[in-house]
C-alpha positions as CSV (number, residue, x, y, z in Angstrom):
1,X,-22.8,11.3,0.8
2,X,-25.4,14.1,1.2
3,X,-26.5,12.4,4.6
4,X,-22.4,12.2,5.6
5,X,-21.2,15.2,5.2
6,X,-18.4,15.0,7.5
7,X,-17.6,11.9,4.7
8,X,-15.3,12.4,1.5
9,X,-14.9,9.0,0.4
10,X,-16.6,5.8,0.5
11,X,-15.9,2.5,0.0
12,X,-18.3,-0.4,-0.3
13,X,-18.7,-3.9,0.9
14,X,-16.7,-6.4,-2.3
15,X,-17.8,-9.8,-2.6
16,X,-15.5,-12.8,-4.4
17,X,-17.2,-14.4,-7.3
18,X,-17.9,-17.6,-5.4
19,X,-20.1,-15.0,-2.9
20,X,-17.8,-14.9,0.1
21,X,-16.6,-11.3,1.8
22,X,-13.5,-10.0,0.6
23,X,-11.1,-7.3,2.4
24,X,-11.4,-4.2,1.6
25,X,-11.2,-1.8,4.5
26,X,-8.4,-1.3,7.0
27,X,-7.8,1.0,10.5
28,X,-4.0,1.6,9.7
29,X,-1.9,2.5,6.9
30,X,1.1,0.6,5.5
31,X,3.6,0.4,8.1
32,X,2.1,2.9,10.2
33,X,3.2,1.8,13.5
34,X,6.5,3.2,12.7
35,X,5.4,6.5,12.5
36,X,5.4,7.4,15.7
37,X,2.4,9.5,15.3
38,X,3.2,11.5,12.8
39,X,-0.8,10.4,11.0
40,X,-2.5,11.1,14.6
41,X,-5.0,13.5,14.7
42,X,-6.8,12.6,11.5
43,X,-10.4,12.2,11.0
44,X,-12.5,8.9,11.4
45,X,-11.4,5.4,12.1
46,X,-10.8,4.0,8.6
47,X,-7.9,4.8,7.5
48,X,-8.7,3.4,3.8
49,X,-10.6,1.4,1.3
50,X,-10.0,-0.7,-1.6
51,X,-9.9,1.2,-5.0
52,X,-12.0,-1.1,-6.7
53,X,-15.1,0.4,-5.5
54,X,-15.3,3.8,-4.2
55,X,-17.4,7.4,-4.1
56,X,-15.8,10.4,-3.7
57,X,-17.7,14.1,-3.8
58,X,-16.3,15.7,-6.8
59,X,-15.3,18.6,-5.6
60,X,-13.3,17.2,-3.1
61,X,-11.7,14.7,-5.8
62,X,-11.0,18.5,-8.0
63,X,-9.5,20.1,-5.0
64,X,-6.4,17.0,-4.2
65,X,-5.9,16.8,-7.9
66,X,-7.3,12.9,-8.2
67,X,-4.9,10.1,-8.1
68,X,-1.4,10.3,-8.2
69,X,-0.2,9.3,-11.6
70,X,3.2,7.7,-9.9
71,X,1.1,4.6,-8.6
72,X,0.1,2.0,-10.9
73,X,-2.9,0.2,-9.7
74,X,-1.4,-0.5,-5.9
75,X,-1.3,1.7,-3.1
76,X,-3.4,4.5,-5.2
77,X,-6.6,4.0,-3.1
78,X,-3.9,4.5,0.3
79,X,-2.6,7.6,-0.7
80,X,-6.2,9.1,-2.3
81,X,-8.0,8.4,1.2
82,X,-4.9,9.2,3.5
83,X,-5.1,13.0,1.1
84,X,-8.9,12.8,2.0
85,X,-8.4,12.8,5.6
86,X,-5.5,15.4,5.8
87,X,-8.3,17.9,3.7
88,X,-10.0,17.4,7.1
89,X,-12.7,14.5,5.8
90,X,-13.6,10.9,7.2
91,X,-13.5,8.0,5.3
92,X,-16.5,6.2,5.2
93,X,-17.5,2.4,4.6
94,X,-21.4,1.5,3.4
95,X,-21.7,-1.8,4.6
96,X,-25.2,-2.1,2.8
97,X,-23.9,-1.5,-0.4
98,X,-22.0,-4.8,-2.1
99,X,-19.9,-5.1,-5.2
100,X,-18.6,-8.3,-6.7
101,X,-15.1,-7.7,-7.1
102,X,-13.3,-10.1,-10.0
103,X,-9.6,-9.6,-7.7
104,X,-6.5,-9.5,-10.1
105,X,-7.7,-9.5,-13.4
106,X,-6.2,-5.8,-14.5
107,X,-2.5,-8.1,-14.1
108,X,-3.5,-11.3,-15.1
109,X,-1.3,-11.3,-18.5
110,X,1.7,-10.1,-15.5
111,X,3.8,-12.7,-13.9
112,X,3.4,-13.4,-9.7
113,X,7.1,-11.4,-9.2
114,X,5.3,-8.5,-11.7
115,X,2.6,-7.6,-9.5
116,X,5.1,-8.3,-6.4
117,X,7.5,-5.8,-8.1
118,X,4.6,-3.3,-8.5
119,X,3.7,-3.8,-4.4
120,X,6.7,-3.0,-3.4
121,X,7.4,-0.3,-5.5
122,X,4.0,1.4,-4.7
123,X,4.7,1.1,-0.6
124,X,7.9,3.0,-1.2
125,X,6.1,5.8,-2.7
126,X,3.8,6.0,0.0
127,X,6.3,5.9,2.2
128,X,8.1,8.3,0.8
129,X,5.2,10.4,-0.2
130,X,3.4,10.9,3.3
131,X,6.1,9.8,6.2
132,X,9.1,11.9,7.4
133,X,12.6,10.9,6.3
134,X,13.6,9.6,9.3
135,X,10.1,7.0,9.7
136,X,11.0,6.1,5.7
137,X,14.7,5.2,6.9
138,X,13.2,3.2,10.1
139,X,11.3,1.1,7.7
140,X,14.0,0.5,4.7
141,X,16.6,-0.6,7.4
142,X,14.1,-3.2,9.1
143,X,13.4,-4.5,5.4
144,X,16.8,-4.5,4.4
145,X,18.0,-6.4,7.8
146,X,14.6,-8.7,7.4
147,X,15.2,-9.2,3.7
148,X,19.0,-10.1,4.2
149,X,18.3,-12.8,6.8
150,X,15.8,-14.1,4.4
151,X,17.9,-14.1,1.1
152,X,20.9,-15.9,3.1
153,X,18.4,-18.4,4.5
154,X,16.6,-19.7,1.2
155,X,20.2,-19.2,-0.4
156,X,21.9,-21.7,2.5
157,X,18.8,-24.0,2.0
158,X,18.8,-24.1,-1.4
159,X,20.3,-27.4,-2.2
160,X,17.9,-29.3,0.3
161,X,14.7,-28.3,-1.2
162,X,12.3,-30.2,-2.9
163,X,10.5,-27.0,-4.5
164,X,13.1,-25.2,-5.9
165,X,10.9,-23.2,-8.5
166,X,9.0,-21.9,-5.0
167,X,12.1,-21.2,-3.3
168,X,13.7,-19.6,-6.0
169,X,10.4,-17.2,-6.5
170,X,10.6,-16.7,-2.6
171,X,14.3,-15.5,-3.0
172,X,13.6,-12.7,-6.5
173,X,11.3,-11.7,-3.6
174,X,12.8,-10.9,-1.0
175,X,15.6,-9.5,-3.8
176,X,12.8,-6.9,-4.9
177,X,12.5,-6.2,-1.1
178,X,15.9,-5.3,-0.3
179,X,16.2,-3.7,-3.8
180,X,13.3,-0.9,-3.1
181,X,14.7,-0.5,0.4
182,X,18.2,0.2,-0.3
183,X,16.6,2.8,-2.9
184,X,14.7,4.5,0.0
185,X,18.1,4.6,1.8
186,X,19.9,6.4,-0.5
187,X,20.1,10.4,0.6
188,X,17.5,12.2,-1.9
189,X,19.6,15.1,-2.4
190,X,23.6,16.4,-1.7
191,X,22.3,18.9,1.3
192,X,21.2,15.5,2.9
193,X,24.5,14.4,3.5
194,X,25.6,17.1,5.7
């Protein structure tokens, strides 16, 4: 960090268990490309890292209050670099540093539709906490509509199915989905509706 100074946080490589290369950096935010620019202009390429191994300069980390106590365990590492960048800092990656990651075990007493509740829930704070209204309302309708088509499909299907455990998961999916976006539809105050 004292060689990057134009750097305030930094992830580093994770490794699986088993030795192979996990994810853990990405260009864009959650549904950025409806934003329509409104994140253009900030600093550096990355856009984030993953949570699970990161290094932040401490004042910086003071200064944007730490993480945001309304995310639990997903989309916290999104909205503390996303904060890092608007303060005017890069985010970096150290590709020579590696970390073995052990994925999923803070939820591994949590059912599959848990975590998927927790997603979801976290995007729409993102969303809501960092894109206008009207890029927030662009993405609920598009999962509404998507989520729709999906819940009449595996609903019309539902009889012909072999798996119906799986399809029935697929389906309190895709319930959560239209669930948070409906939320993120409804106006946040009274002034809103006129």
């Amino acid at each position: 960090m004292d060689s990057n100074p134009h750097v305030g946080l930094a992830g580093t490589k994770l490794i699986n268990p088993d030795g192979t290369l996990q994810w853990s950096k990405s260009e864009k935010y959650l549904e950025e490309k409806y934003t329509r620019g409104e994140l253009s202009g900030l600093p550096g390429s990355i856009a984030c890292v993953i949570g699970a191994s990161m290094v932040v300069r401490a004042d910086l980390i003071r200064k944007i209050g730490g993480f945001d106590e309304d995310f639990f365990l997903y989309g916290e590492d999104q909205d503390i670099c996303l904060r890092v960048r608007k303060c005017g800092f890069e985010i970096g990656y150290i590709d020579g540093t590696a970390v073995i990651h052990f994925g999923g075990q803070s939820e591994r007493n949590a059912t599959r539709l848990e975590v998927w509740d927790k997603k979801i829930r976290a995007e729409h704070i993102f969303y809501k906490k960092h894109y206008y209204q009207d890029t927030v309302r662009r993405i609920s309708r598009r999962r509404v509509v998507k989520a729709c088509w999906r819940i009449i499909v595996l609903t019309l299907s539902f009889p012909f199915v072999k798996n119906r455990s799986k399809t029935k998961y697929k389906l309190k999916k895709y319930l959560l989905v239209y669930h948070y976006a409906k939320e993120s539809l409804k106006p946040r105050d009274l002034d809103e509706k006129f």
